[in-house]
C-alpha positions as CSV (number, residue, x, y, z in Angstrom):
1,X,46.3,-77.6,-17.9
2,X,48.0,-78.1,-14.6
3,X,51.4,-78.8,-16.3
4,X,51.2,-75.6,-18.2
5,X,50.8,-73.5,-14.8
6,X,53.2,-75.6,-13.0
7,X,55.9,-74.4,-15.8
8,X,54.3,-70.9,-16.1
9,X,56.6,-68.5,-16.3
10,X,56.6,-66.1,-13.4
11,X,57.8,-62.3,-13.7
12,X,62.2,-62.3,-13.5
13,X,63.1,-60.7,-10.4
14,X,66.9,-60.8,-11.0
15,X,69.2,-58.4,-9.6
16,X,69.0,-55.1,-9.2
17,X,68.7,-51.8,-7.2
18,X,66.8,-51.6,-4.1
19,X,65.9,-48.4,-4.9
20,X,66.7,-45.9,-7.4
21,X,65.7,-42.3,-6.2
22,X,66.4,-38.7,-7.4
23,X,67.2,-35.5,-4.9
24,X,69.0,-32.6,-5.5
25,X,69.9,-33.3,-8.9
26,X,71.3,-36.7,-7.7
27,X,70.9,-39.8,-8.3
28,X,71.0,-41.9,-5.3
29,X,70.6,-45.7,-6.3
30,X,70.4,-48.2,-3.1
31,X,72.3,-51.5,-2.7
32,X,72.4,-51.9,0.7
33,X,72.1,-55.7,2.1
34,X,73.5,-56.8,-1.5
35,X,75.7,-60.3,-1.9
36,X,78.9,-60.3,-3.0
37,X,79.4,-59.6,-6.9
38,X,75.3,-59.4,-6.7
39,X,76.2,-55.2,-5.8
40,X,78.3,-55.0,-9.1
41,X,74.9,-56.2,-10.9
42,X,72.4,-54.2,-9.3
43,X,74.7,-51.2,-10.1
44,X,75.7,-51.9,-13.3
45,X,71.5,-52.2,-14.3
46,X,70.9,-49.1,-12.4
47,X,73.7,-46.7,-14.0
48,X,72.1,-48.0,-17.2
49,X,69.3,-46.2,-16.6
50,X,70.5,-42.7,-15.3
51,X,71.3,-40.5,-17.5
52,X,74.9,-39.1,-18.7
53,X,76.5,-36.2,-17.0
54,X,74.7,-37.7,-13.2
55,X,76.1,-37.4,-10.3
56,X,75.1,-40.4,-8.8
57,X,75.4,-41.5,-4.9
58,X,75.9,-45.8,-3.9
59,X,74.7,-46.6,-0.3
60,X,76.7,-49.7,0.1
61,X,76.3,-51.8,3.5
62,X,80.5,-53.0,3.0
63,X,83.6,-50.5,2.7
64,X,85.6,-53.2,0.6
65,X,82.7,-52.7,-2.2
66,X,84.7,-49.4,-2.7
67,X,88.0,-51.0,-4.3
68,X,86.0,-53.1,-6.6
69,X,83.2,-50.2,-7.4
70,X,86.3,-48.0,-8.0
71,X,87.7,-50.9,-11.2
72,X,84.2,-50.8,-12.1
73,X,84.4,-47.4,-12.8
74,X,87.4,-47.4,-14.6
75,X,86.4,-50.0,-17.0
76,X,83.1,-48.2,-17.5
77,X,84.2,-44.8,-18.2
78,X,83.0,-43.8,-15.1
79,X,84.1,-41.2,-13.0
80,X,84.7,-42.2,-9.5
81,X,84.5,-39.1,-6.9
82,X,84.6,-40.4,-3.5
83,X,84.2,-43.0,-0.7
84,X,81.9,-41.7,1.9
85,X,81.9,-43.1,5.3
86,X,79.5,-42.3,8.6
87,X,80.9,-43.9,11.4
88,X,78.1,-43.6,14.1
89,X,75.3,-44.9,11.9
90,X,77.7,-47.6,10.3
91,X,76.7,-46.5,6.7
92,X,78.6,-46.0,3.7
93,X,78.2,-44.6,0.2
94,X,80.3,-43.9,-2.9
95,X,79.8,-41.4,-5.0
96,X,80.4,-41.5,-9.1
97,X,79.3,-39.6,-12.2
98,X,78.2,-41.3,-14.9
């Protein structure tokens, strides 16, 4: 019995989106405070899951994430629209439709 706990298997966890929220018929999916390559992950499984023809807003917490976001799109099909930056709050997005 206790051996059969102790290798239990727990729920996965894995990567993936902070949050994945809809406004203003956007989808704005949350990877803020993501790890290198980690971001490209949580991305890739949240765009999965938005519908086609979505515009779809990135919060990002590091500007280079941009370059590598924008090959991302390319080899998905993706459209890449813009690299959004907010200077006073130190926040940054990227915005795509899938």
């Amino acid at each position: 019995m206790f051996l059969s706990q102790l290798f239990k298997k727990s729920s996965p966890t894995g990567i993936r989106a902070n949050s994945i929220e809809y406004k203003n018929n956007k989808a704005i999916v949350d990877v803020q405070g993501q790890t290198c390559l980690g971001y490209l992950l949580a991305i890739n499984k949240a765009v999965e899951t938005i519908q086609a023809n979505t515009e779809i807003d990135l919060l990002i917490s590091y500007p280079p994430y941009g370059d590598d976001v924008k090959a991302w799109c390319k080899e998905r099909g993706i459209t890449f629209l813009n690299f959004v930056q907010e200077q006073e709050n130190k926040r940054w997005g990227i915005q795509i439709k899938k």
